[in-house]
C-alpha positions in Angstrom: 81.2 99.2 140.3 80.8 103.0 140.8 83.9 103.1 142.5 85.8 101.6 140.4 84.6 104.0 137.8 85.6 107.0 140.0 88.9 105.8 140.4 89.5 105.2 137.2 87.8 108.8 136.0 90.9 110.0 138.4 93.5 108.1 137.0 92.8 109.5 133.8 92.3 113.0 135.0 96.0 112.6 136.6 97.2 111.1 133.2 96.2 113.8 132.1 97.0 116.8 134.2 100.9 115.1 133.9 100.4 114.7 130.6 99.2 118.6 130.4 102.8 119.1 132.4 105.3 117.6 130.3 103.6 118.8 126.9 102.5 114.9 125.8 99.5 114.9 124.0 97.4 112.3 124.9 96.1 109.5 122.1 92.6 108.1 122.5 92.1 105.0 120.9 89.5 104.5 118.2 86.3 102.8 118.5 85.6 100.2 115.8 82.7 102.7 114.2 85.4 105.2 114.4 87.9 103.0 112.4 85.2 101.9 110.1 84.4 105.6 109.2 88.4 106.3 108.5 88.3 103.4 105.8 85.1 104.2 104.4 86.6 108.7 104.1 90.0 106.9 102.8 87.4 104.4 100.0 85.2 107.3 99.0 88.6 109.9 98.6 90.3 106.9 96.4 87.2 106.5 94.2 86.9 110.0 94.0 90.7 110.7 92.8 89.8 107.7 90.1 87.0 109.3 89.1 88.2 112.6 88.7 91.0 111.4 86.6 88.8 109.1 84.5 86.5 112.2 83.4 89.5 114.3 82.7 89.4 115.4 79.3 93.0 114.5 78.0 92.5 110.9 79.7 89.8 110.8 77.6 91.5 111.6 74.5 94.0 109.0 74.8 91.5 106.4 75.5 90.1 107.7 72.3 93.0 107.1 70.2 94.3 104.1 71.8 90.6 102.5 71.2 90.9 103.9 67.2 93.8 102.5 66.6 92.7 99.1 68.3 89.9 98.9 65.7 91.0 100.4 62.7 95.0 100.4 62.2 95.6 96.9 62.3 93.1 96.7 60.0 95.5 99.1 57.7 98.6 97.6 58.4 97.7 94.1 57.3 96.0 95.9 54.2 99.6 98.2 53.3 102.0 95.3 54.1 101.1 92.1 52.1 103.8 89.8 52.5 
């Protein structure tokens, strides 16, 4: 078992050192914690940008009028236009 870790430590060293060479960057791949953490940073940034523009104050103006006008100008324009 040891030795098939040392060879594979110098396989990746080699990788590596060519790598190094010929100017490739070298990719490691991500670990399932590692991937889990990326979508929970890219959840948490989302909810944040939502949040952010829910507590804006012209959002919150509009939502005022549109919800006045939901309640009260219908209200008005069945009272002004009698058929």
């Amino acid at each position: 078992m040891k030795k098939i870790e040392e060879l594979l430590k110098k396989q990746q060293t080699m990788e590596a050192s060519k790598a190094k060479k010929s100017g490739i960057k070298i990719v490691k791949k991500k670990t399932k914690s590692q991937i889990k953490d990326d979508e929970e940073r890219e959840r948490n940034c989302f909810k944040f940008s939502i949040t952010k523009l829910i507590n804006h104050p012209v959002y919150i103006t509009f939502m005022t009028f549109v919800t006045i006008y939901a309640l009260f100008f219908d209200d008005f324009r069945l009272i002004a236009l009698n058929k």
